[in-house]
Phi, psi and omega in degrees: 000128175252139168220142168244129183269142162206110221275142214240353181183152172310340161203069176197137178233179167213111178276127141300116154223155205232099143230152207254167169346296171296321148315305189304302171355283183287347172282317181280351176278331176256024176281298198302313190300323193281344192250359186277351210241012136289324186283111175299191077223160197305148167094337181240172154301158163327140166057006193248021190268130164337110180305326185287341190281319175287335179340312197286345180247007171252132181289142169324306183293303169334317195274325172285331181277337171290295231284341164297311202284342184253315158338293179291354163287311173276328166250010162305296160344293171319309205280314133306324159322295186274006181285315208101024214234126156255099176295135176267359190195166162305108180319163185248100189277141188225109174282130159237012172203149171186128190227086162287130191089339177223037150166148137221176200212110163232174171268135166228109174240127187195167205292129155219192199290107170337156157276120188229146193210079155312146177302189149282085208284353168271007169231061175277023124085070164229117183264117175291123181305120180295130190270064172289155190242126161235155188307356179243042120311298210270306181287285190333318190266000169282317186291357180285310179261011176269343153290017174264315166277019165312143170249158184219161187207113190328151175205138161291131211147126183292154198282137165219196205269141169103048174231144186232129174285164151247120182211163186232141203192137186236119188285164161206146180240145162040045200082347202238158159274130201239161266245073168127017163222062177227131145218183199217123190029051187274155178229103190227157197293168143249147169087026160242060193306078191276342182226165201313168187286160206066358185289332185271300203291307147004273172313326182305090220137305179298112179277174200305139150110344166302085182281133192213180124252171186240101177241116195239167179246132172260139179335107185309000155276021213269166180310322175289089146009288212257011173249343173309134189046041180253126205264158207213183188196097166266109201259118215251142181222151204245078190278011163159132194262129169254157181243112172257122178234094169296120173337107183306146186264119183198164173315343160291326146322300196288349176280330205273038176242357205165189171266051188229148193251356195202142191301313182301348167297314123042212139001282202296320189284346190273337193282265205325329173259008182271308189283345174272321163305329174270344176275344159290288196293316153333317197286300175306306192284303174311313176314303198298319182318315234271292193332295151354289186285329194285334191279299171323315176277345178266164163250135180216078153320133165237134187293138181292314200304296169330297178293356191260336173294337196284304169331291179306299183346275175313348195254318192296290158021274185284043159245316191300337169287344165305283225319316175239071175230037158034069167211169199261177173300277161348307200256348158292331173301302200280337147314298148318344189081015234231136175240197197285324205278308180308307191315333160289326180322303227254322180262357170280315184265034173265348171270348168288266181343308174296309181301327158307302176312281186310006176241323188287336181281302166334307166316283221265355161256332186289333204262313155289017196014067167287090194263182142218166186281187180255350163266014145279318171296327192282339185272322156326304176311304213265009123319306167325298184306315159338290180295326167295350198287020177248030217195078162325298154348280193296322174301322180318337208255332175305333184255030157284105160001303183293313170281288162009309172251028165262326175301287178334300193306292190305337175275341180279332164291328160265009154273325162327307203284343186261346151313284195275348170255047165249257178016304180236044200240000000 
């Protein structure tokens, strides 16, 4: 077997391969043994007749079209092997010349794992960020919980800010009711500007029993596409005004959060979880920076095939999260504003960023020899089971192989990733 590569993108080839006589051989021979288990013939059972003997009763083109698809079947693989070539998919194959028993000749082409050439991943000039806490982080969160100890009390009365209403309110665009802006005894604070701006501020003035509209503009910034800068109507009725009176924040507050006897007590403890939280989510975002820069300064081809596998990946995603908001793939687009072409635009190159990462990170453990053992996977698994064990399903799918090595692979990307943020710490 001869074969030539010619390479067609930083990740894709096309192999030439050439077999002779000798190659052809063992494919033709089990073309006949196998179309030979067809053949009556007299004197035997189905198929138990000696393949030379049946040779004269299988048509030639039959014998031929077997004996080319298992030649080709049998040496592709092979065939990317002595090339150096790792195919990401099954190759797509095209014979362009057979001379049966004494030559063929096809094409094989197919995406494969790119040439990737890192940067110098200890010097990306990426600075970890400090996780401060400041007092006014720590008062925030007193006042969140001295309204959870609020007391509150019906009140006859126009509604103002620091009230918390009970109302029912129908959003509408161009006449119509639009997609997440409708509720029923929704209960909202006024002056927490929980909702676009005027929305609150509205309400204010108003008493029980009051039907109004609200006609407002949403921020042209807003998350929704097809609600950005968009003039709107909420047609709002107002069922009941509470007088909200926030817990004084003093030690007595502070005993009824906890195991604490004094407001400074506290304090320290709400700064120590403020401060584990923000060195988590630091600690996370200095990964993706790190990932980011390595990528940027390196070359890293993505294989189409990756991203369009990456593409479902992200469709799925957002499908499973419509559905549950009971909605379709479809109707989150038009919510969003968003139509299929753009959403491709847009998720392909959030699948290329992903697929980069993730090939440099790979790159950057064979080349440190970053393993993990198998008695890491297996304590991984059995944490996992800890969390399923109420999800028959999911216990199920741990002793599939394929996750099983979905694990590794994912546990060997975060020794990587801890890896390269030692490196740059």
């Amino acid at each position: 077997m001869k074969t030539k590569v010619k390479k067609l993108s930083d990740s894709r080839v096309e192999i030439t391969v050439t077999l002779d006589a000798k190659d052809l051989k063992p494919a033709q021979e089990k073309a006949l043994e196998k179309l030979a288990k067809e053949v009556k013939v007299e004197g035997f059972r189905k198929g138990k007749a000696p393949a030379k003997m049946v040779a004269k009763f299988i048509p030639e083109n039959d014998l031929n079209a077997e004996a080319i698809d298992l030649a080709v079947r049998t040496t592709v693989m092979e065939a990317f092997k002595q090339a150096s070539q790792s195919p990401l998919a099954v190759p797509n194959v095209n014979v362009t010349k057979y001379v049966p028993g004494e030559l063929a000749e096809y094409t094989a082409t197919a995406d494969i794992i790119p040439e990737i050439k890192l940067a110098d991943y200890k010097k990306l000039g990426v600075k970890k960020p400090e996780a401060k806490v400041t007092a006014k982080d720590i008062d925030g969160v007193l006042d969140n919980l001295a309204s959870s100890f609020a007391e509150k009390k019906v009140v006859r009365r126009a509604a103002k800010l620091g009230d918390e209403v009970v109302i029912d309110f129908v959003g509408k665009k161009d006449g119509k009711a639009f997609q997440g802006g409708s509720a029923k005894d929704y209960k909202l604070v006024l002056g927490s500007k929980t909702f676009i701006p005027g929305f609150e501020d509205g309400i204010v003035g108003h008493e029980v029993g009051d039907k109004f509209d609200l006609n407002l503009t949403f921020p042209k910034d807003y998350g929704v596409k097809d609600l950005a800068g968009a003039r709107v109507v909420f047609e709002t009725l107002i069922k009941q005004v509470n007088e909200v009176t926030k817990a004084e924040i003093n030690d007595e507050m502070a005993q009824k959060c906890g195991p604490f006897k004094t407001l400074k007590e506290l304090k320290d403890d709400i700064k120590k979880n403020l401060e584990a939280q923000n060195s988590h989510r630091l600690n996370e975002k200095f990964k993706d920076d790190l990932v980011q820069a390595l990528v940027k300064k390196s070359t890293v081809p993505a294989p189409e095939i990756l991203i369009d596998d990456q593409m479902r990946l992200i469709k799925d995603d957002i499908t499973r999260n419509a559905a549950a908001q009971g909605m379709e793939f479809e109707d989150f687009l038009k919510a969003n504003g968003e139509t299929m072409e753009s959403w491709e635009k847009e998720a392909r190159k959030v699948a290329e960023i992903r697929v980069k990462g993730s090939l440099a990170l790979q790159t950057l453990a064979v080349e440190n020899k970053i393993t993990v053992s198998d008695d890491e996977v297996a304590a991984k698994i059995a944490e996992l089971k800890d969390v399923y064990k109420k999800t028959p399903e999911a216990l199920k799918s741990l002793k599939d192989p394929n996750v099983k090595m979905n694990i590794r692979n994912r546990l060997i990307i975060e020794k990587t990733l801890d890896f390269l943020v030692k490196a740059n710490s």
